[in-house]
N, CA, C and O atoms as CSV, one atom per row, in Angstrom:
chain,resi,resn,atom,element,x,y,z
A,1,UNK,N,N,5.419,-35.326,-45.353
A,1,UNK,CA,C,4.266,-35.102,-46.219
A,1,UNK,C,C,4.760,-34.517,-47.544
A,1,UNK,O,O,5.368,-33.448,-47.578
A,2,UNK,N,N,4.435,-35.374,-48.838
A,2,UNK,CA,C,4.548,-34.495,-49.692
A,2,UNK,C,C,3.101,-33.872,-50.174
A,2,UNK,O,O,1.921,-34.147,-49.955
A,3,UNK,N,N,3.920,-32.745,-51.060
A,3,UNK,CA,C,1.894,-31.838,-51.284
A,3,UNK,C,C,2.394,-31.742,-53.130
A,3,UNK,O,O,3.508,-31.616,-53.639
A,4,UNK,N,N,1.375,-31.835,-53.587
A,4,UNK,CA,C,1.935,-31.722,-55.093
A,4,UNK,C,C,0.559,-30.418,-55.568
A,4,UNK,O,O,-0.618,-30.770,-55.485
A,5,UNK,N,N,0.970,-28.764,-56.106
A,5,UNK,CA,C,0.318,-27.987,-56.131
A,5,UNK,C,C,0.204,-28.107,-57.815
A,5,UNK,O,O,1.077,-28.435,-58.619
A,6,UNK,N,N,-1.422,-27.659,-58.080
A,6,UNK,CA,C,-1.201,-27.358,-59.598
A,6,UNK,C,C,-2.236,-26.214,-59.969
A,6,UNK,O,O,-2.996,-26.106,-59.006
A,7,UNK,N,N,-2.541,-25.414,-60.861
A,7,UNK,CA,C,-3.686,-24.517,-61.027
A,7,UNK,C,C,-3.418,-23.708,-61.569
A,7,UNK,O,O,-4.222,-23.172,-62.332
A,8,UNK,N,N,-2.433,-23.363,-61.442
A,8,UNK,CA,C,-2.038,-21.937,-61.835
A,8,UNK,C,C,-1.913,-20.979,-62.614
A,8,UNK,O,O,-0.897,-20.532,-62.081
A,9,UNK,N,N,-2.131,-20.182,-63.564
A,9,UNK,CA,C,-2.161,-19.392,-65.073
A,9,UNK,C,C,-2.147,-18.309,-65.295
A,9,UNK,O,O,-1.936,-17.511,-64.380
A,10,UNK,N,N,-2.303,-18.006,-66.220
A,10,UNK,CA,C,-2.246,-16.469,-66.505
A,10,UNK,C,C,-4.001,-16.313,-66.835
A,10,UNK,O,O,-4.728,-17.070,-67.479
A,11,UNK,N,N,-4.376,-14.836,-66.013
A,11,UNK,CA,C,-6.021,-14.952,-65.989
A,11,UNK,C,C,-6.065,-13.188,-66.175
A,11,UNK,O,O,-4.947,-12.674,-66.163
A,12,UNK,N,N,-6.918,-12.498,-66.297
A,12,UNK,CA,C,-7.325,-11.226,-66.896
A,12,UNK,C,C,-7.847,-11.185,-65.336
A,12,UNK,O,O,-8.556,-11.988,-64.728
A,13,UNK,N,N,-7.088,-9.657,-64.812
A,13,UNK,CA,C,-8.190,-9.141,-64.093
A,13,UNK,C,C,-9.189,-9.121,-63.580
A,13,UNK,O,O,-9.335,-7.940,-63.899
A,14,UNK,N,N,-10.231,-9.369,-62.955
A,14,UNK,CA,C,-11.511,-10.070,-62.652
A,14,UNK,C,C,-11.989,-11.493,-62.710
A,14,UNK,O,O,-13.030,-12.040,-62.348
A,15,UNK,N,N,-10.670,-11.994,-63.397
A,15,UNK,CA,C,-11.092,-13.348,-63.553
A,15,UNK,C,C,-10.773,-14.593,-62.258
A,15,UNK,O,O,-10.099,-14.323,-61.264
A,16,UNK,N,N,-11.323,-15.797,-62.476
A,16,UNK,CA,C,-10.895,-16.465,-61.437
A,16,UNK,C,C,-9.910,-17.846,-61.698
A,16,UNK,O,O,-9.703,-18.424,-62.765
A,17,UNK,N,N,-9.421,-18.137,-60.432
A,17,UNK,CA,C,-8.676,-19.633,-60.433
A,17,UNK,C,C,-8.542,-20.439,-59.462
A,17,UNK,O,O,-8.197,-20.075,-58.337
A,18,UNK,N,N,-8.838,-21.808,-59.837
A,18,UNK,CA,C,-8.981,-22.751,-58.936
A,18,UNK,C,C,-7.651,-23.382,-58.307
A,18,UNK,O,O,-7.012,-23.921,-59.211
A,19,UNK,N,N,-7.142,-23.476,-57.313
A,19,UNK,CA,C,-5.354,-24.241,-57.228
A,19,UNK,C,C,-6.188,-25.548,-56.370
A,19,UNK,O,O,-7.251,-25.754,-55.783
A,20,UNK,N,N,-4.886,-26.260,-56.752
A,20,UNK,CA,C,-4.942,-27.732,-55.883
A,20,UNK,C,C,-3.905,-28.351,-55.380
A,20,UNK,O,O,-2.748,-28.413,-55.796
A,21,UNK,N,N,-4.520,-28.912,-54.234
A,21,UNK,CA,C,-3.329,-29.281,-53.878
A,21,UNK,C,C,-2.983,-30.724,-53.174
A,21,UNK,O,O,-3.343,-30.953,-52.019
A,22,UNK,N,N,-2.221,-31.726,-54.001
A,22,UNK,CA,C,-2.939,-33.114,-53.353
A,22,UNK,C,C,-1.671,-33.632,-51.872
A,22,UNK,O,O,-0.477,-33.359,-51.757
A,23,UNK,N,N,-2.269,-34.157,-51.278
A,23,UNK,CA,C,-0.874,-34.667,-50.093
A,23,UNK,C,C,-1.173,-36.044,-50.057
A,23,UNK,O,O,-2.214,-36.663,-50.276
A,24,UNK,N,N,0.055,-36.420,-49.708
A,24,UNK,CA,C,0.518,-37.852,-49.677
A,24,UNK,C,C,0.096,-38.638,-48.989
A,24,UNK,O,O,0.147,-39.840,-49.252
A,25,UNK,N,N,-0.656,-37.940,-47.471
A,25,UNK,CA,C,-1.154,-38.723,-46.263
A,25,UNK,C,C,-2.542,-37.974,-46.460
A,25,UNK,O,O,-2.910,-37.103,-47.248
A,26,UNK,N,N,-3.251,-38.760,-45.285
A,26,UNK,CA,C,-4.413,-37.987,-44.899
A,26,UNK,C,C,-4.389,-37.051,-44.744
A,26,UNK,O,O,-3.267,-36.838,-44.285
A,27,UNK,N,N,-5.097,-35.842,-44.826
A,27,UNK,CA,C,-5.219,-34.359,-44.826
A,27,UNK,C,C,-5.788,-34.450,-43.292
A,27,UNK,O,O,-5.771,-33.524,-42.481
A,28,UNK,N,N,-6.241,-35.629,-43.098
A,28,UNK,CA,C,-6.856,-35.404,-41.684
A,28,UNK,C,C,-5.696,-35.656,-40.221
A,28,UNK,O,O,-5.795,-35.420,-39.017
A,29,UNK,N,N,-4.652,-36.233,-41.077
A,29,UNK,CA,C,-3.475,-36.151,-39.982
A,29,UNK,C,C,-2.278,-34.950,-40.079
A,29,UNK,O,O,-1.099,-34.918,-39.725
A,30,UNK,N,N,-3.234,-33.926,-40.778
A,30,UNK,CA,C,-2.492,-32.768,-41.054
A,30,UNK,C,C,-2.722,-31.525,-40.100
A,30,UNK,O,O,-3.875,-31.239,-40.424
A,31,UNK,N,N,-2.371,-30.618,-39.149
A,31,UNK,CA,C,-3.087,-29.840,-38.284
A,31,UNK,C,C,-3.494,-29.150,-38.924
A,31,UNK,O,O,-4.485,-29.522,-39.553
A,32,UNK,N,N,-2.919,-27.574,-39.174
A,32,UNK,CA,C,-3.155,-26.715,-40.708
A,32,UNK,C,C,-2.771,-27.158,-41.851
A,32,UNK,O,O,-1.704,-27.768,-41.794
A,33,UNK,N,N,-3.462,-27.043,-43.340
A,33,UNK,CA,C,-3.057,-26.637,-44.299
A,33,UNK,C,C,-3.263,-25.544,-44.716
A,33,UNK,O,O,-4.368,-25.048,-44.500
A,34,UNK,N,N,-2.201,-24.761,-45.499
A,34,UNK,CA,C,-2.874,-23.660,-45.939
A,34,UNK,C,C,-2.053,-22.882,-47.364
A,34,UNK,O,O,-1.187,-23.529,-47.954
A,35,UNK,N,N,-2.346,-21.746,-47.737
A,35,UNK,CA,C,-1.743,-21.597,-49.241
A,35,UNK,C,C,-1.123,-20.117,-48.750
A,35,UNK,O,O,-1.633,-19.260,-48.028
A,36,UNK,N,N,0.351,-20.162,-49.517
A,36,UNK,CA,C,1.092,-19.169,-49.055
A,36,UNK,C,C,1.432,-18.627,-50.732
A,36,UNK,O,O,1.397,-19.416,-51.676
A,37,UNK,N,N,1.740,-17.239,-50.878
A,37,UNK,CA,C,1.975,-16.938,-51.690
A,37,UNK,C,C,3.155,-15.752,-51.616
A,37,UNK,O,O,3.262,-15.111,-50.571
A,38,UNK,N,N,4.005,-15.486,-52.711
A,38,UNK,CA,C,5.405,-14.771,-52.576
A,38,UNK,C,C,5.355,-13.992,-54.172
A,38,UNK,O,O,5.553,-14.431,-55.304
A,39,UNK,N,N,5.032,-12.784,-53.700
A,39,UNK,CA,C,5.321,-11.927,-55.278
A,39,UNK,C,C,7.040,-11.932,-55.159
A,39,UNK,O,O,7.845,-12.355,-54.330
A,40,UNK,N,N,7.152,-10.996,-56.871
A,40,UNK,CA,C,8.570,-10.960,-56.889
A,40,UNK,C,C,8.930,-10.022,-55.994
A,40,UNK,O,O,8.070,-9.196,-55.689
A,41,UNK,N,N,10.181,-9.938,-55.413
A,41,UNK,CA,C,10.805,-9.324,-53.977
A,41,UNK,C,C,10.188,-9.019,-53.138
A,41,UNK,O,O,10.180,-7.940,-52.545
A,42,UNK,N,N,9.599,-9.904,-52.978
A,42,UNK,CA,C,8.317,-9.997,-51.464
A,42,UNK,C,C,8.568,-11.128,-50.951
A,42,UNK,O,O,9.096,-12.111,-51.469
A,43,UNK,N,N,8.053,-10.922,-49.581
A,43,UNK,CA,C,8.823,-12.481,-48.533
A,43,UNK,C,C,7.061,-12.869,-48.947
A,43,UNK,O,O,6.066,-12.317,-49.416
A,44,UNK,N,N,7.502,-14.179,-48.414
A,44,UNK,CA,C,6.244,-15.255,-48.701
A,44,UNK,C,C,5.241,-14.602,-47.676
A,44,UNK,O,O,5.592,-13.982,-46.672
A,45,UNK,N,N,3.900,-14.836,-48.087
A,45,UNK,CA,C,2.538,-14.686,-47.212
A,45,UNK,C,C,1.957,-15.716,-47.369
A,45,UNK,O,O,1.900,-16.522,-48.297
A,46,UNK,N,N,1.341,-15.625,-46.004
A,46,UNK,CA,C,-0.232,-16.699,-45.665
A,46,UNK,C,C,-1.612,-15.726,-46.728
A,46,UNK,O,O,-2.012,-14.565,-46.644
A,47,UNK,N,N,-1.910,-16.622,-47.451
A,47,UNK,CA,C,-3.404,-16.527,-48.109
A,47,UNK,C,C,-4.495,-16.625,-47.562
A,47,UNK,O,O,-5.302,-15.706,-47.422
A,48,UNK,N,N,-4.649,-17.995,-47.124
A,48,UNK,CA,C,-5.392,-18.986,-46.468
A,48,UNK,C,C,-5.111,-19.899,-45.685
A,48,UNK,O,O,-4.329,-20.611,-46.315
A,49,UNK,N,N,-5.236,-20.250,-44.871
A,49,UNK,CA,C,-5.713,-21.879,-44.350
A,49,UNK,C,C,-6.780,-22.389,-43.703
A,49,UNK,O,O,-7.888,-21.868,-43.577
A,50,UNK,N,N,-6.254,-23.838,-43.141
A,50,UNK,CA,C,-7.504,-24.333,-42.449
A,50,UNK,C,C,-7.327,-25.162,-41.600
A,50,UNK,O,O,-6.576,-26.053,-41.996
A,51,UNK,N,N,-7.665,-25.280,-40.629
A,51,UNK,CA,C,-6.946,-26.491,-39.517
A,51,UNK,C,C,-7.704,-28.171,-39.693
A,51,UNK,O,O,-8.467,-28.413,-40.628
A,52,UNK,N,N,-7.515,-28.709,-39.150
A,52,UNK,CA,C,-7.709,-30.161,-39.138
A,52,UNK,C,C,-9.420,-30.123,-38.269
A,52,UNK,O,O,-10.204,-31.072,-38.280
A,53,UNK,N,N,-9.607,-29.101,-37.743
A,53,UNK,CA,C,-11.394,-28.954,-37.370
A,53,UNK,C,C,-12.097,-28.050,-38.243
A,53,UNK,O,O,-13.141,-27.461,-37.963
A,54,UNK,N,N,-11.380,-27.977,-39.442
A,54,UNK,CA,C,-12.389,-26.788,-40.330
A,54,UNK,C,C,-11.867,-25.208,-40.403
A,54,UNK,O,O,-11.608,-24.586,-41.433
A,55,UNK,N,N,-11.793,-24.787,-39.203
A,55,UNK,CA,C,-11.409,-23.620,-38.947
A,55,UNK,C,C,-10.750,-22.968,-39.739
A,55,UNK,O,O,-9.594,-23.342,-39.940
A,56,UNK,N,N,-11.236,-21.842,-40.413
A,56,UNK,CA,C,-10.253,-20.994,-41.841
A,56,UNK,C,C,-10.218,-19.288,-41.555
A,56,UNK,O,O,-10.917,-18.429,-41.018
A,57,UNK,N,N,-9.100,-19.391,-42.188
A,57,UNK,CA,C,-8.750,-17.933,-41.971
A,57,UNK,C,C,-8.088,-17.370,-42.839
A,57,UNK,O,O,-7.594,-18.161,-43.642
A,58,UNK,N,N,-7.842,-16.189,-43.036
A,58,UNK,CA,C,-7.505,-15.770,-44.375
A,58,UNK,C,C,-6.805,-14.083,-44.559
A,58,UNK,O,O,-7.372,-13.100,-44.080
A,59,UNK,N,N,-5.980,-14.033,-45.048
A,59,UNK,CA,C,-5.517,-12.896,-44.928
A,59,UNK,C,C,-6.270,-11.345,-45.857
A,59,UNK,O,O,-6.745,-11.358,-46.993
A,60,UNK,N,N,-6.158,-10.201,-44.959
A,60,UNK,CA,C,-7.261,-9.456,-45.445
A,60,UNK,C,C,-6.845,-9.365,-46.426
A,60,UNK,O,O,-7.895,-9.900,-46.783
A,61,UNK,N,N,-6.202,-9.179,-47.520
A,61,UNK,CA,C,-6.544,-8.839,-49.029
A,61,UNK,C,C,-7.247,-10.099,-49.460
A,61,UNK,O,O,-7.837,-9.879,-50.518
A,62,UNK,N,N,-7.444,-11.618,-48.945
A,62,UNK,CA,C,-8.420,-12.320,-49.602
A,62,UNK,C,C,-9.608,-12.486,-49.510
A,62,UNK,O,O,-10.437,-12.901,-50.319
A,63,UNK,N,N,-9.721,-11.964,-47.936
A,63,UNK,CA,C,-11.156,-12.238,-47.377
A,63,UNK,C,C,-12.586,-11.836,-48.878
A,63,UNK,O,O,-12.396,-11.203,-49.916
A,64,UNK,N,N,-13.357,-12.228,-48.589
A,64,UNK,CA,C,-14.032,-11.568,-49.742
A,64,UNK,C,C,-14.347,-12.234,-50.888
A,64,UNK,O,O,-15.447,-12.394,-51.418
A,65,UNK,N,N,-12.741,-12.781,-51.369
A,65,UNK,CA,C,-12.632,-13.092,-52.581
A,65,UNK,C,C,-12.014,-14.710,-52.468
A,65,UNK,O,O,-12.317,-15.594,-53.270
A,66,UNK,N,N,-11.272,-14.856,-51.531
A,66,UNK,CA,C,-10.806,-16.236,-51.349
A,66,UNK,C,C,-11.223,-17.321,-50.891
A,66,UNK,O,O,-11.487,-17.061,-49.717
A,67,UNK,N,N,-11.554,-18.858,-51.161
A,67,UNK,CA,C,-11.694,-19.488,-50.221
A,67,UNK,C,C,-11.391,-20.913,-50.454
A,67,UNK,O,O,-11.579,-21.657,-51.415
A,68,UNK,N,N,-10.790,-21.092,-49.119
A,68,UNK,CA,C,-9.605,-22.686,-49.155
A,68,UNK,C,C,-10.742,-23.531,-48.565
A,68,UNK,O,O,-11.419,-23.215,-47.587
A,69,UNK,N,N,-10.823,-24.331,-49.089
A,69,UNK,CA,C,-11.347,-25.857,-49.081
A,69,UNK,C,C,-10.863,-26.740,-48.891
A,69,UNK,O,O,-9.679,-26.614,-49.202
A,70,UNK,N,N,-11.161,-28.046,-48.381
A,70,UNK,CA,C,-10.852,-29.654,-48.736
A,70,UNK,C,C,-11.310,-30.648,-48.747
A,70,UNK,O,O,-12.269,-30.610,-47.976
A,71,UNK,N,N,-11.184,-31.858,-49.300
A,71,UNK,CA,C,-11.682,-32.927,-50.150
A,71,UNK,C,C,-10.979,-33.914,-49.411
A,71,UNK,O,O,-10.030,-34.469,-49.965
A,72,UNK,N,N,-11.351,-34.284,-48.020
A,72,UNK,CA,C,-10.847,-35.545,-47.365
A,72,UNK,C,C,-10.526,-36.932,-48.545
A,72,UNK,O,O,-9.406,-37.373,-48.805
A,73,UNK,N,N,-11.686,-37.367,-49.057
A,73,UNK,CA,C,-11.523,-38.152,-49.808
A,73,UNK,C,C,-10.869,-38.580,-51.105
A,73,UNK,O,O,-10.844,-39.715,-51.581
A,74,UNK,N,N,-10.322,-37.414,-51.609
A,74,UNK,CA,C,-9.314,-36.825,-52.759
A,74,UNK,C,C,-7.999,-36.641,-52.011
A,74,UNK,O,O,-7.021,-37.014,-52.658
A,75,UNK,N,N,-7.728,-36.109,-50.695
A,75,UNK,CA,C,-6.843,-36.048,-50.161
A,75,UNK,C,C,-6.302,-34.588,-50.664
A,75,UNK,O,O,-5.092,-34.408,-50.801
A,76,UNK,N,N,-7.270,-33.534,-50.938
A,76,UNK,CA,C,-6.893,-32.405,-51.345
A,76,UNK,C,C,-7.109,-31.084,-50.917
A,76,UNK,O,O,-8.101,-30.870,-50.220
A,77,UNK,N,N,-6.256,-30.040,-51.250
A,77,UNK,CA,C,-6.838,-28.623,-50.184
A,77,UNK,C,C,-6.719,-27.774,-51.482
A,77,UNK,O,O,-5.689,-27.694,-52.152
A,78,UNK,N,N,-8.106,-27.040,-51.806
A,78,UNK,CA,C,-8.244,-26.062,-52.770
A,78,UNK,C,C,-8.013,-24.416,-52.267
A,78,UNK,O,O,-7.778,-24.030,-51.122
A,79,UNK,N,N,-8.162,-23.577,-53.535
A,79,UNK,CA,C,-8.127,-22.480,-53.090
A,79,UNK,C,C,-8.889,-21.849,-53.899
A,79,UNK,O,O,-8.172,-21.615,-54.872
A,80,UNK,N,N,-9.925,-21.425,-54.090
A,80,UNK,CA,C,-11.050,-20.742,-54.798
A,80,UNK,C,C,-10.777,-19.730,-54.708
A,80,UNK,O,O,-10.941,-19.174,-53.622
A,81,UNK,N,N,-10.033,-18.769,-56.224
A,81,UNK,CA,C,-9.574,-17.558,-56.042
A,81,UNK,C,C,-10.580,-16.763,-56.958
A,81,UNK,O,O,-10.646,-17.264,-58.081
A,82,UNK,N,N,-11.346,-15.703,-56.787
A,82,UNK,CA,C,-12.219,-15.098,-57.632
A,82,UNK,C,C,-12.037,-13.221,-57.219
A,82,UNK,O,O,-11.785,-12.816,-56.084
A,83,UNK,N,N,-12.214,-12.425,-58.295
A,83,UNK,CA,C,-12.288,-11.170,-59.075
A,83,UNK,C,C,-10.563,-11.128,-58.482
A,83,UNK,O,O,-10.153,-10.483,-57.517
A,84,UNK,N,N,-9.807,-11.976,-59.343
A,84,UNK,CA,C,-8.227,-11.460,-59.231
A,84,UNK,C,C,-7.820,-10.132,-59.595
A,84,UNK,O,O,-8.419,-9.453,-60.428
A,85,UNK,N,N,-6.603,-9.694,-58.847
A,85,UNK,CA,C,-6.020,-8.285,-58.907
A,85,UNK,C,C,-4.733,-8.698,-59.598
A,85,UNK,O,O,-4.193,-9.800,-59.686
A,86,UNK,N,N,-4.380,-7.456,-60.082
A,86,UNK,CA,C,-2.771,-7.724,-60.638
A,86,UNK,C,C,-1.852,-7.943,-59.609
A,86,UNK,O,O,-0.716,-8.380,-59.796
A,87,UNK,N,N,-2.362,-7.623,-58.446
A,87,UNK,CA,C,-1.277,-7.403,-56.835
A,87,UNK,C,C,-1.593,-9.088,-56.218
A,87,UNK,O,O,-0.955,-9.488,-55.245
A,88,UNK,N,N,-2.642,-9.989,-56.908
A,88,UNK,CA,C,-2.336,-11.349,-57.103
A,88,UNK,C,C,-1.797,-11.968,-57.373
A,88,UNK,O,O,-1.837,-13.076,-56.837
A,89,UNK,N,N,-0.713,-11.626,-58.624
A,89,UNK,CA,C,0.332,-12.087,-59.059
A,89,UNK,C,C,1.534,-12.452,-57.828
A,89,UNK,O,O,2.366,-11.723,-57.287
A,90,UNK,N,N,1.307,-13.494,-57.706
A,90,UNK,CA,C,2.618,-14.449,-56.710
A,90,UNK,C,C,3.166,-16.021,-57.263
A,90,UNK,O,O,2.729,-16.290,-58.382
A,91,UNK,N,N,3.792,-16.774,-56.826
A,91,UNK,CA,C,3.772,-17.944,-57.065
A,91,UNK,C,C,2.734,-18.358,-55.372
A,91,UNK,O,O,2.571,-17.750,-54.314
A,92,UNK,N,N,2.392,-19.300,-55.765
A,92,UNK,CA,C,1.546,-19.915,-54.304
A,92,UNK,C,C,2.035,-21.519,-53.821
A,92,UNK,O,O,2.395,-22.431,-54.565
A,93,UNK,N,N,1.973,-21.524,-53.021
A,93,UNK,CA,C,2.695,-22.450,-52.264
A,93,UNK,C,C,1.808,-23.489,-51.578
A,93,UNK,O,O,1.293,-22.867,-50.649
A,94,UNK,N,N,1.472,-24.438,-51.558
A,94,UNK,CA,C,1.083,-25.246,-50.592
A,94,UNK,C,C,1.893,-25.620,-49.139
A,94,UNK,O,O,3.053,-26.031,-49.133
A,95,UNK,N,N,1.141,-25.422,-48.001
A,95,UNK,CA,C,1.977,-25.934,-46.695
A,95,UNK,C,C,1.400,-26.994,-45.959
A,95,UNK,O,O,0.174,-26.886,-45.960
A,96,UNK,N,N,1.775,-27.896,-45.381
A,96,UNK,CA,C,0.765,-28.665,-44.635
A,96,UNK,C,C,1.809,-28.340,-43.274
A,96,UNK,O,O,2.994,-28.259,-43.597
A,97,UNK,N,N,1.552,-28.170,-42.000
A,97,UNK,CA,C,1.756,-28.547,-40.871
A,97,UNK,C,C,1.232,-29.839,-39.785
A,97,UNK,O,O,0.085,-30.285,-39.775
A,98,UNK,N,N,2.128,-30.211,-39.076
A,98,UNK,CA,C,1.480,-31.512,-38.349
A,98,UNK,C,C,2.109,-31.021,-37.304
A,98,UNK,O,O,3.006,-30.255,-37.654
A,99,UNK,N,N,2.004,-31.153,-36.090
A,99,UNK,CA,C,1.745,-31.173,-34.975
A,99,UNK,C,C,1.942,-32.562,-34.550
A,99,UNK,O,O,1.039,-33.361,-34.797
A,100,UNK,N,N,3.173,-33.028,-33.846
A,100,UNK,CA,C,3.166,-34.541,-32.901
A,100,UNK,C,C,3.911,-34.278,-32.143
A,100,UNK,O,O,4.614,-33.269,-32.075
A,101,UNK,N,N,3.829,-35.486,-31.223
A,101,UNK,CA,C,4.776,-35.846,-30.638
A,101,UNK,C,C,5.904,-36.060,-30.978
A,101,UNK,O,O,6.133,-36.994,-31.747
A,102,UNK,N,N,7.462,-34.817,-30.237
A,102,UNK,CA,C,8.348,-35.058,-30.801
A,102,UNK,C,C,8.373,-33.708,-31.365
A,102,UNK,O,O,9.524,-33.271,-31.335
A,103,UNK,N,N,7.466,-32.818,-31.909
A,103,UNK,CA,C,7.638,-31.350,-32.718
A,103,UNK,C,C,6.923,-30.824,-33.650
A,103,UNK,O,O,6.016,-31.558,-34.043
A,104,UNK,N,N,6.979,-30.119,-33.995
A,104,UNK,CA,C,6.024,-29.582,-35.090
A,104,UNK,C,C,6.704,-30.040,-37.072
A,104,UNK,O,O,7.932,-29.989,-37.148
A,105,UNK,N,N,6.242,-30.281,-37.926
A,105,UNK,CA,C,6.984,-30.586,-39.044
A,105,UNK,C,C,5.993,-29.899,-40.097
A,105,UNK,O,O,4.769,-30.007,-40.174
A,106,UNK,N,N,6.880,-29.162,-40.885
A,106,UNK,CA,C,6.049,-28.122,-41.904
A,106,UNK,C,C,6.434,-28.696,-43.195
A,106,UNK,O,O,7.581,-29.096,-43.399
A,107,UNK,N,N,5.525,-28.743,-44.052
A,107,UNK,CA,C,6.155,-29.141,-45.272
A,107,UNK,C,C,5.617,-28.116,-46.098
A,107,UNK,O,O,4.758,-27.288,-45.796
A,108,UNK,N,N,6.475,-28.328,-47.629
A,108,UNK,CA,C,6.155,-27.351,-48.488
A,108,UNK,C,C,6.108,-27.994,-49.870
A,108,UNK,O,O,6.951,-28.661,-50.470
A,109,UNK,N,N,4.425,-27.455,-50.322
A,109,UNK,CA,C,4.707,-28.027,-52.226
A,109,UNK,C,C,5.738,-27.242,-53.025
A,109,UNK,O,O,6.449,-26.399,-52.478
A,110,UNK,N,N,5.808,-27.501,-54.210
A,110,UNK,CA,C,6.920,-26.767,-55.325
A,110,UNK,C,C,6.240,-25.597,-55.973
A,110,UNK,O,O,6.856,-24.915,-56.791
A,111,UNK,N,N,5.160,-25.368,-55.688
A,111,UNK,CA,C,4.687,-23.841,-55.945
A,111,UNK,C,C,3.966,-23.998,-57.476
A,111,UNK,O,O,4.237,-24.802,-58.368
A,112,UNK,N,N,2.860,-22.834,-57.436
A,112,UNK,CA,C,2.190,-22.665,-59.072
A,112,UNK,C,C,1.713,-21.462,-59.099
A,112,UNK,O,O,0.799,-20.870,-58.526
A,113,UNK,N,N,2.623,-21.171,-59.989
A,113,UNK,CA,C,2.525,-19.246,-60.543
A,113,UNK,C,C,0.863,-19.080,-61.260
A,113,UNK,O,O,0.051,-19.647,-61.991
A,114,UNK,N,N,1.105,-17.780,-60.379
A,114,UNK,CA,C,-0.282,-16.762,-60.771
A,114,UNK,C,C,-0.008,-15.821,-61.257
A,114,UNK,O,O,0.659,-15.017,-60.606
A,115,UNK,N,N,-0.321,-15.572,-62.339
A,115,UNK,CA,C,-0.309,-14.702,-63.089
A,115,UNK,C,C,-1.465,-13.502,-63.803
A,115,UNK,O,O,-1.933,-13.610,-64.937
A,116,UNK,N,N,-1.793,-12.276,-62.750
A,116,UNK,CA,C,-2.943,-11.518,-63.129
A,116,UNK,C,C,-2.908,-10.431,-64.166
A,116,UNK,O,O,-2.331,-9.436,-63.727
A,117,UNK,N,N,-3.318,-10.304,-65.341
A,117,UNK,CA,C,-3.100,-8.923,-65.821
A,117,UNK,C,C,-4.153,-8.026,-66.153
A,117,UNK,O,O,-5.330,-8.310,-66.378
A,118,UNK,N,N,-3.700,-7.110,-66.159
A,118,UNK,CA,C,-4.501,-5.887,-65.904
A,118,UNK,C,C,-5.272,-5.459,-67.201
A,118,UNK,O,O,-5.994,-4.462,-67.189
């Protein structure tokens, strides 16, 4: 699977941002997708995701404020980010996981920096 991520900017404090993220196959032959994000000298985190029945979940600093979406027909998984913090500042990652026969296979987009200031 490739995932191609884009959205990303520099936004003021309170402000919001939309990410996207398109994949190569059906999103519906995808188990989870979800959006990971990695400040500087910080290991990567889960944001969001969502499984292939809807199911979303979200890590507590987003709850509230975050929410991952998708667009079967676009072939896309959003991330509706609103009243950003400066502790938002990460690059974010797109992941898709699949689940088959044979093993699990994770893929990863090339990332789109967030940039919050205070």
């Amino acid at each position: 699977v490739q995932l191609q991520a884009s959205g990303g900017g520099l936004v003021q404090a309170g402000g919001s941002l939309r990410l996207s993220c398109a994949a190569s196959v059906s999103i519906f032959t995808i188990t989870v997708l979800g959006w990971y994000r990695q400040a500087p000298g910080k290991q990567r985190e889960l944001a969001a995701d969502i499984t292939r029945s809807g199911s979303t979940n979200y890590a507590d600093s987003a709850k509230g404020r975050f929410t991952i979406s998708r667009d079967g027909a676009k072939g896309a998984v959003y991330l509706q980010m609103n009243d950003l913090k400066p502790e938002d500042t990460a690059v974010y990652y797109c992941n898709a996981v699949r689940v088959a026969v044979g093993g699990r296979y994770s893929s990863w987009g090339q990332g789109t920096l967030v940039t919050v200031s205070s």
